[in-house]
C-alpha positions as CSV (number, residue, x, y, z in Angstrom):
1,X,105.1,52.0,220.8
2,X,106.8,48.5,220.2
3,X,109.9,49.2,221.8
4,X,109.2,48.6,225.1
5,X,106.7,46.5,224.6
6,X,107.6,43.4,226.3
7,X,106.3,44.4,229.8
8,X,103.4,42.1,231.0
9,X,104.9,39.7,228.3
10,X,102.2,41.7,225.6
11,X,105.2,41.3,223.0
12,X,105.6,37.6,223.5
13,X,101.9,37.4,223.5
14,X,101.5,38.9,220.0
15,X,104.4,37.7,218.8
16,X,103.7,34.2,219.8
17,X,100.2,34.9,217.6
18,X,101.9,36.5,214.5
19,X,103.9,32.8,213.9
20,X,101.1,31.0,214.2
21,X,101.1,29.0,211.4
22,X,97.6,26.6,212.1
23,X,95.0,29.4,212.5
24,X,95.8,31.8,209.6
25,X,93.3,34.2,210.8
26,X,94.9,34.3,214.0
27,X,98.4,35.4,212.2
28,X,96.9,38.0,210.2
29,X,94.9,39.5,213.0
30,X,98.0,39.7,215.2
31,X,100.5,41.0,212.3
32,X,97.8,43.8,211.4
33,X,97.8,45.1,214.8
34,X,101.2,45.1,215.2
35,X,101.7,46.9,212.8
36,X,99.3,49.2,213.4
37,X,100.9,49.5,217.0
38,X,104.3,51.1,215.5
39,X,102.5,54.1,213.8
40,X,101.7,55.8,217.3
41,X,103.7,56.9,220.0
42,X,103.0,54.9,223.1
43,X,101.8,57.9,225.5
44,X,99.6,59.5,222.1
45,X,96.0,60.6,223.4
46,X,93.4,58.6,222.2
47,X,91.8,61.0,219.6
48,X,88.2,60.7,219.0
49,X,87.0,59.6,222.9
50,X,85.6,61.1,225.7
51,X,88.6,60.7,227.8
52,X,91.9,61.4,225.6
53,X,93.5,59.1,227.8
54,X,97.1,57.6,226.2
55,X,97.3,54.7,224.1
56,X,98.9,52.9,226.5
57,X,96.2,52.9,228.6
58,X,94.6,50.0,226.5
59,X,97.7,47.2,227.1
60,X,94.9,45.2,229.1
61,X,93.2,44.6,225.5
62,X,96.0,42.2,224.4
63,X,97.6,38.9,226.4
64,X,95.1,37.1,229.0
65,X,94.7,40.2,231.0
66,X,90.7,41.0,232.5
67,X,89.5,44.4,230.2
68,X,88.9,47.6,231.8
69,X,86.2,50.5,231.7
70,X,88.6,52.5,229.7
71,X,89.0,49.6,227.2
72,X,85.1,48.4,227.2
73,X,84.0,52.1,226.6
74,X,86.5,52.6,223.6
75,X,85.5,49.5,222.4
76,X,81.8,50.3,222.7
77,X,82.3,54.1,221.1
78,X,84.3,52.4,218.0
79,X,80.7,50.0,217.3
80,X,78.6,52.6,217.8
81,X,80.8,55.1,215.2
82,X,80.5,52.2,212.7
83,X,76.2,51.9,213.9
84,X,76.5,55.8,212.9
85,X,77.2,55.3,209.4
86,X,74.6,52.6,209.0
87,X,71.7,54.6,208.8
88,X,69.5,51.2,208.3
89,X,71.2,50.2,211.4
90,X,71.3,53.6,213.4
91,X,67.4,54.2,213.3
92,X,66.5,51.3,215.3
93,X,70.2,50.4,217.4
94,X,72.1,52.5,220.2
95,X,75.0,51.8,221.0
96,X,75.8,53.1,224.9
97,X,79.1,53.6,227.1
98,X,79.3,51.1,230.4
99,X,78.1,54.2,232.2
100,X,74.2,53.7,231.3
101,X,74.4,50.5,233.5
102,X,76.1,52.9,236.2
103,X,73.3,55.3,236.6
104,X,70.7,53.0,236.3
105,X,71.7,51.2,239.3
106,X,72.6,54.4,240.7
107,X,69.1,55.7,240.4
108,X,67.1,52.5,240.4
109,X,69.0,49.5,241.9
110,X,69.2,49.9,245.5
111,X,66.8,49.9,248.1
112,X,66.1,53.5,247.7
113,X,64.9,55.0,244.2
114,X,66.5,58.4,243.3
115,X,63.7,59.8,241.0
116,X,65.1,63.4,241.3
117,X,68.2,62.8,240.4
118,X,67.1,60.5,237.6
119,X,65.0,63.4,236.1
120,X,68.2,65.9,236.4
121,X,70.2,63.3,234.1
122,X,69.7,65.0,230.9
123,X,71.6,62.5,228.2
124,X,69.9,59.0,230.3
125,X,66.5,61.0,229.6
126,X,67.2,61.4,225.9
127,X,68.2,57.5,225.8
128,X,64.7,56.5,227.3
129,X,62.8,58.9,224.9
130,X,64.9,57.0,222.4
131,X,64.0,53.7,223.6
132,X,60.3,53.8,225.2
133,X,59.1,56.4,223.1
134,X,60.8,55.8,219.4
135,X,60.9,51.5,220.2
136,X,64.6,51.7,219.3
137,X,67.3,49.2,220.7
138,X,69.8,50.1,223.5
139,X,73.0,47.8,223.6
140,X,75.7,48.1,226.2
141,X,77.8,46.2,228.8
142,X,77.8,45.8,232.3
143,X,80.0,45.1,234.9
144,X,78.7,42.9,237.7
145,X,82.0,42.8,239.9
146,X,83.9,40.1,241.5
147,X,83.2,36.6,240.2
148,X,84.4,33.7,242.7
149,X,87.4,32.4,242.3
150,X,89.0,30.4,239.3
151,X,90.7,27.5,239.7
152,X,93.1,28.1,242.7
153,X,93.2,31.6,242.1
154,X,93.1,33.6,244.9
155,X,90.4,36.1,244.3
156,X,88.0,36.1,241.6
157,X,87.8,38.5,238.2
158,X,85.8,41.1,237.6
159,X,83.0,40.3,235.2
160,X,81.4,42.3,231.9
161,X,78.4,41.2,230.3
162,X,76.1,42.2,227.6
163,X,72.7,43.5,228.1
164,X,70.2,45.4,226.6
165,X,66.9,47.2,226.1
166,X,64.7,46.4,222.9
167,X,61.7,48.9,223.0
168,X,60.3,47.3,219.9
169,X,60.3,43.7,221.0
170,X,59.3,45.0,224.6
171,X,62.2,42.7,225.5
172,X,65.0,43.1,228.1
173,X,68.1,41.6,226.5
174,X,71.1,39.7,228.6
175,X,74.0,37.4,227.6
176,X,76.4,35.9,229.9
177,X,79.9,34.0,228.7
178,X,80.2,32.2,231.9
179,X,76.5,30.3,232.6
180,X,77.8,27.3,230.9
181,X,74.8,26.0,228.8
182,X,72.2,27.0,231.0
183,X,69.9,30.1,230.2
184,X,71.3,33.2,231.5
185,X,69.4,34.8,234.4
186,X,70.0,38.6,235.1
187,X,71.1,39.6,238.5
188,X,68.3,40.8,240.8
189,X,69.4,44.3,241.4
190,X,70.2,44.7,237.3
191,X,67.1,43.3,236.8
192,X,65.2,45.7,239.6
193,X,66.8,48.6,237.7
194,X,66.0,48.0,234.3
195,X,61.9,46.9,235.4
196,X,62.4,50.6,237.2
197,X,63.6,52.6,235.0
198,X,60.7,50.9,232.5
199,X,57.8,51.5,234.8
200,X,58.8,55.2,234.9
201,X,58.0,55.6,230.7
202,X,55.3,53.0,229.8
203,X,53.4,50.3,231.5
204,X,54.0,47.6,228.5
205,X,54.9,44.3,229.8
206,X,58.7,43.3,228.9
207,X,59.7,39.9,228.8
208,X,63.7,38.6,229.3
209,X,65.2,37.6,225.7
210,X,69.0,35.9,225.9
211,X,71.9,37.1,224.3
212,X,74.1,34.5,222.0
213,X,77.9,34.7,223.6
214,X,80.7,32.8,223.4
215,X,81.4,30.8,226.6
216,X,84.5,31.6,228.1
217,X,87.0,28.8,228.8
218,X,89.1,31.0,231.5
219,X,88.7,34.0,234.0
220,X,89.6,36.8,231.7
221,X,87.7,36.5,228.3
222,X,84.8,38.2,229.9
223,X,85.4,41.3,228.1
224,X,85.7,40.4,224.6
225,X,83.7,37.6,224.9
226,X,80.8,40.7,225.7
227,X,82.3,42.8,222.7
228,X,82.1,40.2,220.0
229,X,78.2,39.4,221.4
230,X,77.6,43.8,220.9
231,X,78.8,43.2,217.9
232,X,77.1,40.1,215.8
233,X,74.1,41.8,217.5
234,X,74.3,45.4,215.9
235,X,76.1,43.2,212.8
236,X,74.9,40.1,212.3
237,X,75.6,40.3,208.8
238,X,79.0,41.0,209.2
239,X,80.2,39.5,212.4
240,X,79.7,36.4,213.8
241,X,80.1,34.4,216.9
242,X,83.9,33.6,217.8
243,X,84.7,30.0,219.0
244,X,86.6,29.8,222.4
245,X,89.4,29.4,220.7
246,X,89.3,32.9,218.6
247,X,88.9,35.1,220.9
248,X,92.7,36.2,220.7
249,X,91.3,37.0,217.3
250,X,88.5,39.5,219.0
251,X,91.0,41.3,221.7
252,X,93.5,42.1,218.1
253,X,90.8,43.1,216.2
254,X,89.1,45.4,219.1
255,X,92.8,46.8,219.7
256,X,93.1,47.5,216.1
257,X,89.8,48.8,215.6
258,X,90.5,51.6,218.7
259,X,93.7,52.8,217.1
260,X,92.4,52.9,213.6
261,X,89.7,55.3,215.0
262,X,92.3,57.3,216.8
263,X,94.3,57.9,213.5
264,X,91.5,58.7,211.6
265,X,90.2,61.3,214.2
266,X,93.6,62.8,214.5
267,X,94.0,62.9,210.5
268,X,90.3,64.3,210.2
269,X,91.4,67.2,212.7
270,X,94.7,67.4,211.1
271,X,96.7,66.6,214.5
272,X,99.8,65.1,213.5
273,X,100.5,61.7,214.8
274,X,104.0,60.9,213.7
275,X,106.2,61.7,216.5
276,X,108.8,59.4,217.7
277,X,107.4,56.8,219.5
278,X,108.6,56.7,223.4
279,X,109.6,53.5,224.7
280,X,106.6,51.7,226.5
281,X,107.8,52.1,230.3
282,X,104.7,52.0,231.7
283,X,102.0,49.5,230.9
284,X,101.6,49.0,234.8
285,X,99.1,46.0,236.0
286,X,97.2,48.7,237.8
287,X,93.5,49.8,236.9
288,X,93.4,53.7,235.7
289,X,90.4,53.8,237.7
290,X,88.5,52.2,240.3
291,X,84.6,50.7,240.2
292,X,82.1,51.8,242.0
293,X,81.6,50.4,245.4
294,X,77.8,49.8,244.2
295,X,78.3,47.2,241.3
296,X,79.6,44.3,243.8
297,X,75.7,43.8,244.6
298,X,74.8,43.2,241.4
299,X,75.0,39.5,242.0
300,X,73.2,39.5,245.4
């Protein structure tokens, strides 16, 4: 997979990380994925997930590059396969795709509810029985859409953010790495859908509880800025907050963490993962998909 590499400067990127001889942790982050890079082809599927889509798919994980839905979700399934064999951990904590925040706004965040519809959606209802029902925790990120623009860029980056449901605390839970160090206030359409989608299952008053993140210090760290809060939240024994600084540190060790899980799905199912690597021709700048018209009025 290393062989090509060097398009969007990823190479230089890691390579530039891997001699880094002031933060140590840094180095050994960046020479652990790299070598884990070289033991799959570049256009392997990605075992173990929803989508299968190639490895290469996930080049926006590394470099300065804003993270997509197909990186967040991998990144989400890999915490909640480590949640899974906690079972401390998994009988109070879920650990959801992007797409929970996606129906919910669907069914619940515009000016028209879509009880119906809501009702048909078998695996939401399970979450909420999970949740209202059994006082369990629901974690996940959202994606709130175009930010304004950064300091003389043109347009502005799309934006991911941790939130959650706590149906023990009766709390809903949100973090943003961009509020500065001011208290994080949840969109009013996010907000409108969780209070929704609550009112439907019990008539306990929830209050709003923040979520400790790292603040961001550019346009693009919104996504594993959002991971590493996931994770010292299902963790906090293991995990910690990373400083503005690290967070090269988190975008390696999420990369590493997906492709780890990808061998060891493809070794559990005996599917063989040792052909020759092709050369890396097409890490393109494009997204692999396109958000929903609907998120953009998150922050209205």
């Amino acid at each position: 997979m290393l062989q090509r590499f060097e398009n969007h400067g990823r190479r230089a990127w890691l390579n530039e990380h891997r001699q880094n001889i002031v933060n140590k942790n840094l180095c050994s982050e960046a020479d652990q994925t790299y070598a884990i890079l070289g033991k799959l082809p570049w256009n392997s599927p990605q075992f173990g997930f929803d989508d299968c889509k190639p490895i290469h798919t996930l080049w926006r994980t590394l470099g300065t590059s804003w993270m997509n839905t197909s990186v967040i979700d991998a990144a989400l399934e890999v915490i909640n396969v480590k949640a899974d064999v906690r079972f401390d951990l998994t009988s109070q904590t879920l650990i959801g795709h992007s797409d929970i925040i996606t129906k919910l706004m669907f069914f619940f965040g515009g000016n028209i509810e879509k009880p119906k519809e809501y009702t048909s959606c078998d695996w939401l209802n399970n979450i909420r029985r999970e949740v209202f029902q059994r006082g369990k925790r629901l974690l996940t990120i959202a994606h709130l859409g175009k930010l304004p623009a950064w300091k003389g860029k043109t347009k502005g980056a799309d934006h991911w953010v941790p939130v959650g449901v706590d149906g023990s605390d009766l709390t809903f839970l949100y973090g943003d790495s961009m509020c500065g160090q001011k208290t994080p206030v949840m969109p009013p359409a996010l907000f409108k859908a969780f209070t929704t989608w609550k009112s439907y299952h019990t008539s306990a008053e929830f209050t709003m509880a923040p979520i400790e993140i790292t603040q961001q210090t550019d346009n693009t760290s919104c996504g594993p800025c959002a991971l590493n809060a996931i994770n010292c939240l299902a963790f906090p024994e293991l995990d910690e907050l990373a400083k503005p600084e690290d967070i090269a540190c988190v975008r390696l060790r999420t990369l590493y963490n997906i492709i780890s899980h990808v061998i060891d799905m493809a070794d559990n199912t005996g599917i063989s993962t040792a052909s020759e690597a092709s050369e890396l021709t097409n890490w393109d700048d494009e997204d692999d998909e396109s958000q929903e018209s609907f998120k953009t009025y998150l922050h209205t």
